[in-house]
N, C-alpha and C positions, 0 to 999 in steps of 0.2 A: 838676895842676889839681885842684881842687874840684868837686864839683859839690854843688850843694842843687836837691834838686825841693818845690815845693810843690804839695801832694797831700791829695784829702778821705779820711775814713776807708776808702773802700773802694779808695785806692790809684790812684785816677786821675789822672794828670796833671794839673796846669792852667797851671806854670811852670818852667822850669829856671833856674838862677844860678849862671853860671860865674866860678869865683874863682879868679886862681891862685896857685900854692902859698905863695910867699913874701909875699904879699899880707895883711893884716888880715883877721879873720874877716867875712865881707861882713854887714850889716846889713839884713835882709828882714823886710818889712810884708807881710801877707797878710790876706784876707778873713777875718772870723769862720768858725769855724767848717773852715778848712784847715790842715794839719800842714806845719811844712818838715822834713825828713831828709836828711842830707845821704848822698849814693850813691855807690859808685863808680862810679868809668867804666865804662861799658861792650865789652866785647870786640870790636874791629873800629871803632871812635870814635878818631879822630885831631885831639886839638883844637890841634896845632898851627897845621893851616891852616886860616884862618881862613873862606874858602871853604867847605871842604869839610869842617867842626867844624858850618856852620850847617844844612847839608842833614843831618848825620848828627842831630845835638840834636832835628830838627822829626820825625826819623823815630822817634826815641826816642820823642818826644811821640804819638805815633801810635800806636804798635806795641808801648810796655810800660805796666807799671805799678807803683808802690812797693807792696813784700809788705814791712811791718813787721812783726820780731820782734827775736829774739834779737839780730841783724843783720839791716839792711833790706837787701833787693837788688833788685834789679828782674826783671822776669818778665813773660815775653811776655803779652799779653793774649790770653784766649781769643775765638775769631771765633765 
């Protein structure tokens, strides 16, 4: 699978877009002013089921954030 997050400069969430693999590169509109990056998955995210892919993605949304650099990766947010 794919994933794109779209995220403002200081790496906050505000959409994920799951594409999968053998699929066309998905086509994403985003607000002025937000980056899309595409991430990997993250450790413990199972998007086979589709269940259990949608509770895992809303907790992504919650609990990380995109660190752009070299390679973007994603990184727990500080509380």
């Amino acid at each position: 699978m794919r994933i794109f997050a779209v995220h403002d400069v200081e790496g906050n969430i505000h959409q994920i877009v799951v594409s999968p693999p053998d699929a066309p590169v998905a086509t994403i509109t985003t607000e002025l002013g937000l980056m899309i990056t595409e991430i990997e998955v993250p450790d413990g995210v199972d998007l086979v089921d589709p269940e259990r892919s949608g509770q895992q993605l809303s907790e992504v949304l919650q609990h990380f954030q995109v660190e752009v650099g070299a390679k973007a990766k994603l990184i727990r947010k500080k509380t």
